[in-house]
C-alpha positions as protocol buffer text, in pm:
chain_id: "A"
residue {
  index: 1
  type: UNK
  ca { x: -1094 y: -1304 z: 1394 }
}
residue {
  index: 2
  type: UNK
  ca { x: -788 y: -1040 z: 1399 }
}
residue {
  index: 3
  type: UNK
  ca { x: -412 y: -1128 z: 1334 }
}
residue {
  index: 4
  type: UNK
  ca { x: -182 y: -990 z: 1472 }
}
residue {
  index: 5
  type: UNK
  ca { x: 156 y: -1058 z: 1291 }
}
residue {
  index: 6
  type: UNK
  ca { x: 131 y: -1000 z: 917 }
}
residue {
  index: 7
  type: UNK
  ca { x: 499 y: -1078 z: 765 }
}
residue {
  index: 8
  type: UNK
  ca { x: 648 y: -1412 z: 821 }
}
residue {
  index: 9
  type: UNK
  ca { x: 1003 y: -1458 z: 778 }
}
residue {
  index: 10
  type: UNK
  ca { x: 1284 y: -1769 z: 744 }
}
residue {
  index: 11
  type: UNK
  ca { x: 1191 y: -2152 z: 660 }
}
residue {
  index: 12
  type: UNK
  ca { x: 1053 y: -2282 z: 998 }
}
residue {
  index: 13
  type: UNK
  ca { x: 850 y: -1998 z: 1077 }
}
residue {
  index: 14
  type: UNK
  ca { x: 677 y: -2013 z: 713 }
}
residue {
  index: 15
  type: UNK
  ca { x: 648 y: -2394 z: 705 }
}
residue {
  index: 16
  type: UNK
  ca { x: 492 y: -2332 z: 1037 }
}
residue {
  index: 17
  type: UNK
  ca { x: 236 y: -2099 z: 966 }
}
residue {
  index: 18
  type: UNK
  ca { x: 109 y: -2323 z: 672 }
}
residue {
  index: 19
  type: UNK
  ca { x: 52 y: -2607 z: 868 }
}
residue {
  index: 20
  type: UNK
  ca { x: -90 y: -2441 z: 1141 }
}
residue {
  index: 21
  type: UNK
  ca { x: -391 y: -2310 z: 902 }
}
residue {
  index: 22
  type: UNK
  ca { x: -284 y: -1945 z: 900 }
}
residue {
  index: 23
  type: UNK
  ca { x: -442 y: -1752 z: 557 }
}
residue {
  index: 24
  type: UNK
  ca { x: -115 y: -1665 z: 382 }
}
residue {
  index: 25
  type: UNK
  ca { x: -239 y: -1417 z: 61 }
}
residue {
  index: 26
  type: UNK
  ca { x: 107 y: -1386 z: -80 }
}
residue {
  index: 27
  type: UNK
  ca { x: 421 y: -1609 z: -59 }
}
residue {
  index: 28
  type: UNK
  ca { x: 793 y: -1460 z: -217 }
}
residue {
  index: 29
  type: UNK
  ca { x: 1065 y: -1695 z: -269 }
}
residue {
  index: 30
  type: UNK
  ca { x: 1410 y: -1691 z: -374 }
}
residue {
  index: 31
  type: UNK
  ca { x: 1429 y: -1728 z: -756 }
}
residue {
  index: 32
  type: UNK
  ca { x: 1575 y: -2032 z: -828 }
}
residue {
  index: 33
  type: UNK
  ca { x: 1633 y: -2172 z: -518 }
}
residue {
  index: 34
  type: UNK
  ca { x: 1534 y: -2552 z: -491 }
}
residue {
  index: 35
  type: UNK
  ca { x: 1645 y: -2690 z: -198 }
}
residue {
  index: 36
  type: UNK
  ca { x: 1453 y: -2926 z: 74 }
}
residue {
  index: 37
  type: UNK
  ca { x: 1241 y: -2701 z: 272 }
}
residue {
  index: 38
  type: UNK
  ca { x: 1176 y: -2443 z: 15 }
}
residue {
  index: 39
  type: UNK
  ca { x: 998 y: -2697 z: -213 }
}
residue {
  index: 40
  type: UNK
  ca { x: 794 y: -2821 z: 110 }
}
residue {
  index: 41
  type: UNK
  ca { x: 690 y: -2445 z: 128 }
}
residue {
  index: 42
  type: UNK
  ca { x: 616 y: -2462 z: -220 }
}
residue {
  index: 43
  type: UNK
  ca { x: 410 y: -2778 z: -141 }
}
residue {
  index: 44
  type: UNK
  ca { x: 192 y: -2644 z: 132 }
}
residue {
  index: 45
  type: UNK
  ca { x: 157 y: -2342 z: -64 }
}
residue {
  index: 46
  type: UNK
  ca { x: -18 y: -2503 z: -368 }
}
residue {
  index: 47
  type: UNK
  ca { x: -201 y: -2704 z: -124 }
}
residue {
  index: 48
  type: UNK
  ca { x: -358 y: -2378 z: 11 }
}
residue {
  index: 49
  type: UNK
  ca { x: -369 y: -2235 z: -318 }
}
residue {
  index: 50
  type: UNK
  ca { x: -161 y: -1936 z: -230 }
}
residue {
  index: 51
  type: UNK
  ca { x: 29 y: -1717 z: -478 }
}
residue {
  index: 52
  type: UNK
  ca { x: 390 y: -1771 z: -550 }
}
residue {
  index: 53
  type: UNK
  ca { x: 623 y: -1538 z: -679 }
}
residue {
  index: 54
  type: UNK
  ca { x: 951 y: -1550 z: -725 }
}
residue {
  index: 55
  type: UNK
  ca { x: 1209 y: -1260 z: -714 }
}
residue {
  index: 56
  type: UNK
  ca { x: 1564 y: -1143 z: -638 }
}
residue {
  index: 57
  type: UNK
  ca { x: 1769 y: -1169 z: -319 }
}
residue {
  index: 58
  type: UNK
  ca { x: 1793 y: -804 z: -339 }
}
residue {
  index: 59
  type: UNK
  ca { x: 1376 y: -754 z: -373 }
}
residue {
  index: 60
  type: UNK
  ca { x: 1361 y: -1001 z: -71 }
}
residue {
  index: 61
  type: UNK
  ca { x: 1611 y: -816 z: 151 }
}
residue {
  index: 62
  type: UNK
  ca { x: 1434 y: -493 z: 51 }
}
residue {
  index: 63
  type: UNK
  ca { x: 1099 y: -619 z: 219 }
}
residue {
  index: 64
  type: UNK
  ca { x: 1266 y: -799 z: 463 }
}
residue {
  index: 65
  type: UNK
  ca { x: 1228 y: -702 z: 848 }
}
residue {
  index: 66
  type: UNK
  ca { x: 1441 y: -913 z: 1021 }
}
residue {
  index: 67
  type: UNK
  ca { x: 1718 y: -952 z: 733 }
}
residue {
  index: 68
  type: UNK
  ca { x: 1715 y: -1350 z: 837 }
}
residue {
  index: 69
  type: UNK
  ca { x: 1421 y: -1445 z: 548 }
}
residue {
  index: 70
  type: UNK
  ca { x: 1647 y: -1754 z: 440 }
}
residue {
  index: 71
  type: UNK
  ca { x: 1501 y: -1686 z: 96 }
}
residue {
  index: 72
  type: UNK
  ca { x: 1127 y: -1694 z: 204 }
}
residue {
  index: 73
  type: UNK
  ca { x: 873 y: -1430 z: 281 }
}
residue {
  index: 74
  type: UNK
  ca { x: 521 y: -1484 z: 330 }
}
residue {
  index: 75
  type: UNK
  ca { x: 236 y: -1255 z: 370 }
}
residue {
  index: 76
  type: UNK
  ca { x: -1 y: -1339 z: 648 }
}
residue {
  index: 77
  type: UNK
  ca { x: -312 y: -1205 z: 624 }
}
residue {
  index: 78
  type: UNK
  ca { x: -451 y: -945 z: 881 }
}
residue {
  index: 79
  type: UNK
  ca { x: -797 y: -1118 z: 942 }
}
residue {
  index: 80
  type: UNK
  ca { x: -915 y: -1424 z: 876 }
}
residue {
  index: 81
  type: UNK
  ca { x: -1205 y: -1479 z: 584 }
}
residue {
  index: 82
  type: UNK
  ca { x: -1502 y: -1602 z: 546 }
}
residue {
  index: 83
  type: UNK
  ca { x: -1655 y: -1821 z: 281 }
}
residue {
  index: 84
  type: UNK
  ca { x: -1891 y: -1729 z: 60 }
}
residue {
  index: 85
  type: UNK
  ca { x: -2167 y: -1907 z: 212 }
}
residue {
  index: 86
  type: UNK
  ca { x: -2110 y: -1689 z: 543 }
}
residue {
  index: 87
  type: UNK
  ca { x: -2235 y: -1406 z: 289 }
}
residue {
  index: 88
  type: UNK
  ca { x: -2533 y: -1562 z: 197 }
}
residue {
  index: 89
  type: UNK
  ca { x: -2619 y: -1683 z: 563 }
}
residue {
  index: 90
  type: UNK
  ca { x: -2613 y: -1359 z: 669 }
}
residue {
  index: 91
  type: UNK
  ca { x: -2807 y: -1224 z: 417 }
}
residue {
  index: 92
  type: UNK
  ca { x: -3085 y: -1495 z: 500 }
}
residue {
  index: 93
  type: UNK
  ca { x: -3058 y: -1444 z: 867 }
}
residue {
  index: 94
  type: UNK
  ca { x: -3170 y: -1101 z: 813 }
}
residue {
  index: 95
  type: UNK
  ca { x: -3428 y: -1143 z: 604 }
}
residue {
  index: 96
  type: UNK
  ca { x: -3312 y: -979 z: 338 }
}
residue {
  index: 97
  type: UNK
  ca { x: -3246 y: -975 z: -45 }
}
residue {
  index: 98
  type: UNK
  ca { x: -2830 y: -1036 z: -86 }
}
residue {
  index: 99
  type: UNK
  ca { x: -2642 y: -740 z: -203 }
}
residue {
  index: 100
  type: UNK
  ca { x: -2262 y: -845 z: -227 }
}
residue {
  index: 101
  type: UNK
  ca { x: -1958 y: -619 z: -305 }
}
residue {
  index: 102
  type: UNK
  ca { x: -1762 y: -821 z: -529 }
}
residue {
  index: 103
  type: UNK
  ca { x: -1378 y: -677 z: -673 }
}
residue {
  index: 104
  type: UNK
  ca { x: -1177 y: -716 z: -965 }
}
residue {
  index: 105
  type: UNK
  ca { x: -801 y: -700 z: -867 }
}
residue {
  index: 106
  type: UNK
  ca { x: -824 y: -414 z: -656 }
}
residue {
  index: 107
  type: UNK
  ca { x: -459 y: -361 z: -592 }
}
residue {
  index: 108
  type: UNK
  ca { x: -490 y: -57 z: -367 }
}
residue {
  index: 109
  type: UNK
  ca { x: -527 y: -144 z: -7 }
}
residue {
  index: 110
  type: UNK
  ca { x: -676 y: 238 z: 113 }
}
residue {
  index: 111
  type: UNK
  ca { x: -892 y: 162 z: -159 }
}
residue {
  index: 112
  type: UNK
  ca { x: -941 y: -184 z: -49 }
}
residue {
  index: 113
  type: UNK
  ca { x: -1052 y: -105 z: 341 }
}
residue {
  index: 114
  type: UNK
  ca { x: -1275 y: 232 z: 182 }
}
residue {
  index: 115
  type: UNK
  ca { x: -1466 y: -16 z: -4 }
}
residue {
  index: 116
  type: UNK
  ca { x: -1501 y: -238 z: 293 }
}
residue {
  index: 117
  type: UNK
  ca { x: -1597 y: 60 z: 497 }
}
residue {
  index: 118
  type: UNK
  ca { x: -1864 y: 144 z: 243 }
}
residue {
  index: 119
  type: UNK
  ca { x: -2018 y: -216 z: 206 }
}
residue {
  index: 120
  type: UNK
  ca { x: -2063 y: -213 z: 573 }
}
residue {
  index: 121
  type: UNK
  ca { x: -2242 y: 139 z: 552 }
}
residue {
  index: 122
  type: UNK
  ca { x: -2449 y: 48 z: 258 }
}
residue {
  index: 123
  type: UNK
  ca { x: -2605 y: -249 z: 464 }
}
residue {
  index: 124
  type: UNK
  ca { x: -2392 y: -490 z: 188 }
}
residue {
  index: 125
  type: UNK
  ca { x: -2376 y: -855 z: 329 }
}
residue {
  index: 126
  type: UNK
  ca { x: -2012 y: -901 z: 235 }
}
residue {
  index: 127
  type: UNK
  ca { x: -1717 y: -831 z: 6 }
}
residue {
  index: 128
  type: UNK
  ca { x: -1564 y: -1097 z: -262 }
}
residue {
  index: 129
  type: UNK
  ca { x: -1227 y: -1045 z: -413 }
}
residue {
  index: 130
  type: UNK
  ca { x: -992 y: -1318 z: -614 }
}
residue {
  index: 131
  type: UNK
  ca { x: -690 y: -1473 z: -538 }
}
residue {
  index: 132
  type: UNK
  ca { x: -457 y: -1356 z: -799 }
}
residue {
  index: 133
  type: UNK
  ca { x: -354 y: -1017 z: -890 }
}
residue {
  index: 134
  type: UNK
  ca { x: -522 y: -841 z: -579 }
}
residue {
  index: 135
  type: UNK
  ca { x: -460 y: -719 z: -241 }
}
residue {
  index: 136
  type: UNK
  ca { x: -546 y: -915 z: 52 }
}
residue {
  index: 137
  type: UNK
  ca { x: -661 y: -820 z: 407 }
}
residue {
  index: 138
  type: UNK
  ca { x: -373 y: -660 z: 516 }
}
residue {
  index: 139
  type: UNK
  ca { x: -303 y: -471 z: 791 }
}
residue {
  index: 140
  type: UNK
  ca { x: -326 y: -143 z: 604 }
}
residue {
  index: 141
  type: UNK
  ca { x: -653 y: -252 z: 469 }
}
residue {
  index: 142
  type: UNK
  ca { x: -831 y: -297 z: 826 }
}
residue {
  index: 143
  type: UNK
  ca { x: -683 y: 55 z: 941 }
}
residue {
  index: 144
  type: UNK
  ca { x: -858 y: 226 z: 608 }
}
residue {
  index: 145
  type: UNK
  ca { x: -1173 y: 33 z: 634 }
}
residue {
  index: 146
  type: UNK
  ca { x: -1210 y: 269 z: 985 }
}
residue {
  index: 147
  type: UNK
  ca { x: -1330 y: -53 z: 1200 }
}
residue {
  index: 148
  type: UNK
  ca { x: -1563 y: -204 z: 916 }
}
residue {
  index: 149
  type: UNK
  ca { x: -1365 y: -522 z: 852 }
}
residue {
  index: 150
  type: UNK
  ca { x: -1480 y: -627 z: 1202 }
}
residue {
  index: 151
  type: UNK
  ca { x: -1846 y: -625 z: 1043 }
}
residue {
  index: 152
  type: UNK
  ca { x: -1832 y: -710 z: 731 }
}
residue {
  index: 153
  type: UNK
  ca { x: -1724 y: -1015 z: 570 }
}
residue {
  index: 154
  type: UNK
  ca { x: -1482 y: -1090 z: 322 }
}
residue {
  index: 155
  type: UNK
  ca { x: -1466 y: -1416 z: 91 }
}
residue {
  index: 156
  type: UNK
  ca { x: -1127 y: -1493 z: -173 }
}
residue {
  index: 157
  type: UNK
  ca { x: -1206 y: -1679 z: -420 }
}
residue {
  index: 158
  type: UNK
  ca { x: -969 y: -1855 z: -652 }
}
residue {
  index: 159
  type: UNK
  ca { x: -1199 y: -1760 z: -970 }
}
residue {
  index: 160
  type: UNK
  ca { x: -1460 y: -1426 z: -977 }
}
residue {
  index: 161
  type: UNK
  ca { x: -1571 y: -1538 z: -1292 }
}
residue {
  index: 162
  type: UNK
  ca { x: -1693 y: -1900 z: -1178 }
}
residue {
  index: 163
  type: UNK
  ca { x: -1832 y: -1733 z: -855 }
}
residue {
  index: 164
  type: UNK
  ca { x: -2049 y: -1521 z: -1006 }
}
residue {
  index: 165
  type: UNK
  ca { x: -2207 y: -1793 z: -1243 }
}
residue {
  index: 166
  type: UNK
  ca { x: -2248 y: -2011 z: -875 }
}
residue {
  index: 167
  type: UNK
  ca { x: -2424 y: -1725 z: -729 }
}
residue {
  index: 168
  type: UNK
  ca { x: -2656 y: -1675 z: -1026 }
}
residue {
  index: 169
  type: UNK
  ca { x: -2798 y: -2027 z: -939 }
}
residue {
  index: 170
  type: UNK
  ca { x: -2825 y: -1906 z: -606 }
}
residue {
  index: 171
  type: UNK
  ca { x: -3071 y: -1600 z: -765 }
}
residue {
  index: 172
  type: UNK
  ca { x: -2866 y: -1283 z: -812 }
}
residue {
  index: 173
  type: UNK
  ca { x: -2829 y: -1090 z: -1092 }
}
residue {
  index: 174
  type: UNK
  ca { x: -2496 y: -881 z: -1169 }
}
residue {
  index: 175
  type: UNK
  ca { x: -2427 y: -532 z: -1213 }
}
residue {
  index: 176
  type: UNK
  ca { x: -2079 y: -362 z: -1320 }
}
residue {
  index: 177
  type: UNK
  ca { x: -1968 y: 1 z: -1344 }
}
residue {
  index: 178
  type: UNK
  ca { x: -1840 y: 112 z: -1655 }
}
residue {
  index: 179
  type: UNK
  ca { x: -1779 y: 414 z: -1858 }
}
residue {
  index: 180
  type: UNK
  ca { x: -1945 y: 233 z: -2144 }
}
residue {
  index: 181
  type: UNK
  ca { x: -2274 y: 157 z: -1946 }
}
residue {
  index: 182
  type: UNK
  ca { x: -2644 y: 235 z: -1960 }
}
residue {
  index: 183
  type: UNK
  ca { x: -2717 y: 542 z: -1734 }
}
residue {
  index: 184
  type: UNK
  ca { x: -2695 y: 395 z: -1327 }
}
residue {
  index: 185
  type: UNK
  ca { x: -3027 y: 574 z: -1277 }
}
residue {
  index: 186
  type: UNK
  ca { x: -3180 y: 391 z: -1629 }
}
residue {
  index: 187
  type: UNK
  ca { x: -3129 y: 61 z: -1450 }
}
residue {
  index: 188
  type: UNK
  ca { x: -3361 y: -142 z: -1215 }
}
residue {
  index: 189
  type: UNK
  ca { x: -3091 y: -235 z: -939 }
}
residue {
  index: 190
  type: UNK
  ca { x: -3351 y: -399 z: -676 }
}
residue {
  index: 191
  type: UNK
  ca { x: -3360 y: -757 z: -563 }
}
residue {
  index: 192
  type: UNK
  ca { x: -3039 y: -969 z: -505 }
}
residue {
  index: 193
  type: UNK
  ca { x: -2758 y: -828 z: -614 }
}
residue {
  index: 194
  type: UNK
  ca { x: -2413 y: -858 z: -700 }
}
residue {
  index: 195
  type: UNK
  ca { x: -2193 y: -497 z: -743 }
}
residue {
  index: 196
  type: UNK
  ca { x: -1884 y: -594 z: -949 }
}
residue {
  index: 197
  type: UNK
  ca { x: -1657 y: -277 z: -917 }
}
residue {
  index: 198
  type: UNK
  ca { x: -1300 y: -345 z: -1158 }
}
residue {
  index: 199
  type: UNK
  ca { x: -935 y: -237 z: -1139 }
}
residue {
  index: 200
  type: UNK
  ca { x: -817 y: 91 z: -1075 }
}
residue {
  index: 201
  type: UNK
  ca { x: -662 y: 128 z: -1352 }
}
residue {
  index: 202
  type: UNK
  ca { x: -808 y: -118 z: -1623 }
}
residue {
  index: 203
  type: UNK
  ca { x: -1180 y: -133 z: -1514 }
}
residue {
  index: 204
  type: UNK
  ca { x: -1361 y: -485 z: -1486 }
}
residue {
  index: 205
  type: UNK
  ca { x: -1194 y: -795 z: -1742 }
}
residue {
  index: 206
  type: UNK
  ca { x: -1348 y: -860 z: -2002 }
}
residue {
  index: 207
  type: UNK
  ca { x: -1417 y: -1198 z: -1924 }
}
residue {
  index: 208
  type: UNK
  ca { x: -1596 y: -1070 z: -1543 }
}
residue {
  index: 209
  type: UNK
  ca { x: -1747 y: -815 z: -1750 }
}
residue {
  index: 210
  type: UNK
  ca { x: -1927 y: -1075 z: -2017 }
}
residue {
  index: 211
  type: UNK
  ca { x: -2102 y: -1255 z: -1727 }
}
residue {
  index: 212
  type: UNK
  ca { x: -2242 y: -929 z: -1592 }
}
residue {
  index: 213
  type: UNK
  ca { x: -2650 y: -903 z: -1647 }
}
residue {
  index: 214
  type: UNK
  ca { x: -2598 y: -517 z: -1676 }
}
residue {
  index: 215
  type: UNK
  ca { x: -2344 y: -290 z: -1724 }
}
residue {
  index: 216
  type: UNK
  ca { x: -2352 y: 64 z: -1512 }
}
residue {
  index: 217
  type: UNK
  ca { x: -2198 y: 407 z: -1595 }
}
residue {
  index: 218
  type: UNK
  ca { x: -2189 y: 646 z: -1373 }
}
residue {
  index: 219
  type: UNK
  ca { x: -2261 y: 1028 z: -1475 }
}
residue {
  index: 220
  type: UNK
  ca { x: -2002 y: 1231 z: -1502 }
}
residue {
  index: 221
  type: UNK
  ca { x: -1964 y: 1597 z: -1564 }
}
residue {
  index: 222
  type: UNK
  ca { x: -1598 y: 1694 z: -1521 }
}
residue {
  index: 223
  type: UNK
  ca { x: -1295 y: 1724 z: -1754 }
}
residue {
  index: 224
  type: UNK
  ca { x: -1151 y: 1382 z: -1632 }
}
residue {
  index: 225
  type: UNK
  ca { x: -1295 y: 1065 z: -1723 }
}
residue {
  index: 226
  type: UNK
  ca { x: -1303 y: 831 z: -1440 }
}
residue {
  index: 227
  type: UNK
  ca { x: -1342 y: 808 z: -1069 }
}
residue {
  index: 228
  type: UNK
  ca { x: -1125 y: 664 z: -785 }
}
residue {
  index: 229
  type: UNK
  ca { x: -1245 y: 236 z: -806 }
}
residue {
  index: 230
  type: UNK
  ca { x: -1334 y: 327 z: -387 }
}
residue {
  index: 231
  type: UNK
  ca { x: -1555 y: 607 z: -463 }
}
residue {
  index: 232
  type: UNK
  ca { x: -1715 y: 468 z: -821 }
}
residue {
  index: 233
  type: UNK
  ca { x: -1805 y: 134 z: -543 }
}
residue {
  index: 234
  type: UNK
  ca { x: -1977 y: 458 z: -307 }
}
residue {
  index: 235
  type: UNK
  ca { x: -2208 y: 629 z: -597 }
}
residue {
  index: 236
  type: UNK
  ca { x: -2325 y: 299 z: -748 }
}
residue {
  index: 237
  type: UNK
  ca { x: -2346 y: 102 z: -391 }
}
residue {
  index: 238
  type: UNK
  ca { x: -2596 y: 430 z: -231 }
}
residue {
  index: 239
  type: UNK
  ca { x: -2799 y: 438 z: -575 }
}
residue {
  index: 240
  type: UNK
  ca { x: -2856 y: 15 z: -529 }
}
residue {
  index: 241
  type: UNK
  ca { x: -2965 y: 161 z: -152 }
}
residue {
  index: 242
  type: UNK
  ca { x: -3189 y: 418 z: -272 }
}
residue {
  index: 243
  type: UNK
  ca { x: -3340 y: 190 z: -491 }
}
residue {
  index: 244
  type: UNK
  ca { x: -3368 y: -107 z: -249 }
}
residue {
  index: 245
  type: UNK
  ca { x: -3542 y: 138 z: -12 }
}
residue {
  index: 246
  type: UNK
  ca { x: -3780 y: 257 z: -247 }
}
């Protein structure tokens, strides 16, 4: 299901789109302010689990619209998600062994909606990211996935780590890239799978990383020493393929 308006603006309109059950990934508010209807804001936010953060007037006019955000900006997100379940379902509907994108704070939205675009490709039955620290399905996300978010599923989850132990019991294994890997090609990547591809900048945490069953590095000739986090997902999502088709 598309959205079509992705910043909210002013008290009401916020309050509003809370209660109304719209996916809000990110919520600003004025810093300090404590007055009645910001704190039911607050309130419906932690009931939805949605991120707070609190800044300056000045950061809130600068990513203001309207200028009339009454100290409150939310973030509505472009589509709606799915649950992780919906993953799996789909997975079982076709017949076939789960392979599941899953993200570590990828703050990036091109490279957000290139991943999506190349878990749809790669026959992947859906995308995970968390919460915290991460981009959301925003509106420049579905114009860089080139369509692909229509297709392909994505699940936020308040905790990666926890997720990935509750999919083990559902019988995947995980796989990570990293520098300090075995050799992708080394690795037997059939079966049902989880792809855990890390920050742009920082890689996978450590604490994602630990719960990996394998840890993947990707060959690399070049003078540099890492790739893009959209095109690391590409290499190690088509050598999972090759391997499934095998």
């Amino acid at each position: 299901m598309e959205y079509n308006e992705f910043t909210i603006e002013g008290r009401n309109a916020v309050i509003e789109a809370f209660r109304s059950g719209r996916t809000i990934d990110k919520l600003f508010v004025l810093d300090g302010c404590q007055d009645g209807p910001v704190m039911t804001i607050k309130r419906e936010a932690a009931k939805k689990g949605c991120p707070v953060k609190y800044v300056t007037k000045e950061r809130l006019d600068q990513i203001s619209e309207t200028g009339k955000h009454q100290g409150v900006i939310a973030y509505a997100a472009a589509y709606a998600y799915a649950e992780v379940e919906d993953i799996l379902n789909r997975a079982r509907d076709k017949g076939e062994a789960p392979f599941i994108f899953l993200l570590d704070n990828i703050e990036d939205p091109h490279n957000l909606g290139a991943i999506i675009r190349t878990a749809n490709l790669a026959g992947a039955h859906g995308v995970i990211i968390p919460k915290n620290r991460a981009v959301g399905l925003t509106a420049t996300v579905a114009k860089a996935s080139a369509g692909a978010i229509n297709y392909t599923p994505v699940a936020k989850v308040t905790n990666l780590g926890q997720t990935i132990e509750d999919l083990k019991k559902e019988g995947l294994w995980f796989v990570c890239a990293d520098m300090d890997g075995t050799r992708m090609y080394d690795l037997d990547l059939r079966g049902p799978v989880g792809m855990v591809i890390g920050n742009e900048g920082s890689g996978v945490g450590r604490l994602v990383k630990e719960k990996c069953d394998f840890i993947a590095s990707i060959p690399m000739k070049g003078d540099i020493d890492s790739l893009n986090a959209s095109v690391a997902a590409g290499v190690l999502a088509y050598e999972i393929v090759r391997q499934r088709s095998l």
